[in-house]
C-alpha positions as CSV (number, residue, x, y, z in Angstrom):
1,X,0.0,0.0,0.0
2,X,1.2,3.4,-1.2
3,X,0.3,6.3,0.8
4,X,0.6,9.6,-1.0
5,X,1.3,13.1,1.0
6,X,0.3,16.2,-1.4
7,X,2.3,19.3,-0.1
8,X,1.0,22.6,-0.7
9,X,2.2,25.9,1.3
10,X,1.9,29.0,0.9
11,X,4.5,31.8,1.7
12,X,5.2,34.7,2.8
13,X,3.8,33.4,6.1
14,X,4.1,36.9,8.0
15,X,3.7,40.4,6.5
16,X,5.1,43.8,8.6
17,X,4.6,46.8,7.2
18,X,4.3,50.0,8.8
19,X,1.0,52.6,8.2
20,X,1.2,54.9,5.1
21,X,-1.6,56.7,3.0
22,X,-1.6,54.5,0.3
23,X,-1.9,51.1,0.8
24,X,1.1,48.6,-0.2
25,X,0.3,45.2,-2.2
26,X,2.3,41.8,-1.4
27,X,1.6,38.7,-3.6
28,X,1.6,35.2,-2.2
29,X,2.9,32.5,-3.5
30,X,1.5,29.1,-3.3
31,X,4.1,26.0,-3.4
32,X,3.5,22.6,-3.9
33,X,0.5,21.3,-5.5
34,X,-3.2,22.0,-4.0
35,X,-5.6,19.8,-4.8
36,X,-8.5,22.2,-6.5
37,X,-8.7,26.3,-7.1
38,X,-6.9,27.9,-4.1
39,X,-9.4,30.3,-1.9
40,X,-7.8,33.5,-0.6
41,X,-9.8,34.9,2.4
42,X,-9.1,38.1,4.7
43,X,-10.3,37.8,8.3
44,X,-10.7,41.5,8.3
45,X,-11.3,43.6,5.2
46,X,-10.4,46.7,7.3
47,X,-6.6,45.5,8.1
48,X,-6.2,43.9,4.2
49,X,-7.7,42.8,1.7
50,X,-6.8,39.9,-0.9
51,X,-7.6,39.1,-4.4
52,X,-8.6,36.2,-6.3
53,X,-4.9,35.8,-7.4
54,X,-3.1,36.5,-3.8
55,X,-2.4,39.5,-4.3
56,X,-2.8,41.5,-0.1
57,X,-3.5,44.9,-0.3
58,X,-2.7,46.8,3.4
59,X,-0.9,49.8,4.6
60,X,-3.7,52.0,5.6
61,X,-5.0,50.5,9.0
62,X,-2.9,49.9,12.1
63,X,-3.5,46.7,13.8
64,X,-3.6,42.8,12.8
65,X,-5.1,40.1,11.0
66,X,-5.2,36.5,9.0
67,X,-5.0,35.6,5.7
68,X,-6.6,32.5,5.1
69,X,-5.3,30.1,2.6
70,X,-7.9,27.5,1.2
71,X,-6.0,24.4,-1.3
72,X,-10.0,24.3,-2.7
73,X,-13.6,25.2,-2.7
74,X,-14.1,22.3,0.1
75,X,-11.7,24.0,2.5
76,X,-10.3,20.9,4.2
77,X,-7.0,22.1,4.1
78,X,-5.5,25.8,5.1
79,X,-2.5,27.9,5.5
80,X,-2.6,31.1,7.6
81,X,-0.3,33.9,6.8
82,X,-0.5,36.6,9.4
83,X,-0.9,40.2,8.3
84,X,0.2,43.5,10.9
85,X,0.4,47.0,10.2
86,X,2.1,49.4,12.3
87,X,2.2,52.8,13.5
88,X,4.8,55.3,11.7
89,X,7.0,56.8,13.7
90,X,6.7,61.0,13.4
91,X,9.8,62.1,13.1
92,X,10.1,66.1,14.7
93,X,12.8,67.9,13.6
């Protein structure tokens, strides 16, 4: 008997950025090989956002969040990649 493992990951895992105007975009990259269309889902829309092709959009909103990583429209399997935004430091000259 043959057991087969599929490995799928995604990556970055973590994303840091600190707070701007404008907000910044960082694609994902999945590894591996899922086993159906991959699902991309924000916990909070407020902190970031992500698109259809993994592309998080954040910047804007201080604070923290998930990114939920689906390998198919059944969601049986997941991969978080955890999303913060931090203050910007005023600089006074």
């Amino acid at each position: 008997m043959t057991i087969q493992v599929q490995y799928w990951d995604v990556f970055p895992k973590s994303i840091k950025v600190s707070q701007g105007t404008l907000p910044v975009s960082v694609p994902l990259s999945v590894r591996g090989t899922p086993r159906g269309t991959v699902i991309f889902e924000s916990a909070n829309l407020a902190m970031a956002s992500v698109d259809e092709g993994g592309v998080v959009s954040l910047g804007v909103n201080v604070g923290a969040t998930m990114i939920s990583v689906y390998d198919s429209q059944d969601r049986t399997s997941v991969r978080y990649v955890s999303v913060e935004v931090i203050a910007s430091e005023v600089v006074v000259v």
